[in-house]
N, C-alpha and C positions, 0 to 999 in steps of 0.2 A: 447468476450473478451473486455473488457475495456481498455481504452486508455489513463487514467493518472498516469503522471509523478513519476517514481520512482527511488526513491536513494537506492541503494543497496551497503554495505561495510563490512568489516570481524570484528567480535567482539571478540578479546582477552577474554576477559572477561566471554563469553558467548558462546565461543569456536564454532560458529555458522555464518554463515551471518545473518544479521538485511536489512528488506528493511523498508521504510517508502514511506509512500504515502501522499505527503505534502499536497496537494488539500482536502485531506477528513480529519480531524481531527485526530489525534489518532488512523487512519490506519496505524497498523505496524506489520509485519511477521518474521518468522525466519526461516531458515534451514540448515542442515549441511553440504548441499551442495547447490551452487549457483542454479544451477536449480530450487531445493525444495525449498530454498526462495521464488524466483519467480511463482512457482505453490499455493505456501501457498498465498503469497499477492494478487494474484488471488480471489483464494477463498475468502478471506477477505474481498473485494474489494467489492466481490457480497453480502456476508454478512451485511455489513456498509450499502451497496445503497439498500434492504433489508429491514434492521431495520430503515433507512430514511424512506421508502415510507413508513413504517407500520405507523410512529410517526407524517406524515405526515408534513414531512421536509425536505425543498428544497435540491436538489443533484445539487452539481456543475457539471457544463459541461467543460469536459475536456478541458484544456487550454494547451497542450503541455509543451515543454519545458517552464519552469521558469527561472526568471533572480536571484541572488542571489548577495548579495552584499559582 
C-alpha cells in the first residue's frame, strides 16, 4: 500500500465520494461509499505509479502530509 496524501469529501453533484491524490497528477477516485473510495484510489494509485514506470517517469516519493494555504 502506498503512502500518499489523500483528500477525500462527498460530491453533491456526483452523489459519490471524490478522493484525490495531490502528489501524482490527475490521481482521482470515487465511491459511494467512503471505504470504496479509498479502495478505488488505491487501485489507482498502483495504476498511475504503473503507467509512470512503463513511460519511464519519475514517481514522487511520498511526502506525507501537505501544507495548504
Amino acid at each position: 500500500m502506498y503512502k500518499y496524501e489523500m483528500i477525500i469529501y462527498w460530491s453533491e453533484e456526483d452523489n459519490a465520494y471524490i478522493v484525490e491524490v495531490p502528489e501524482l497528477p490527475g490521481c482521482m477516485a470515487d465511491g459511494k461509499t467512503y471505504e470504496e473510495a479509498v479502495r478505488n484510489a488505491q487501485k489507482v494509485i498502483e495504476e498511475w505509479i504503473e503507467t509512470a514506470r512503463e513511460l519511464g517517469r519519475e514517481i514522487p516519493v511520498p511526502k506525507g502530509r501537505l501544507a495548504y494555504a
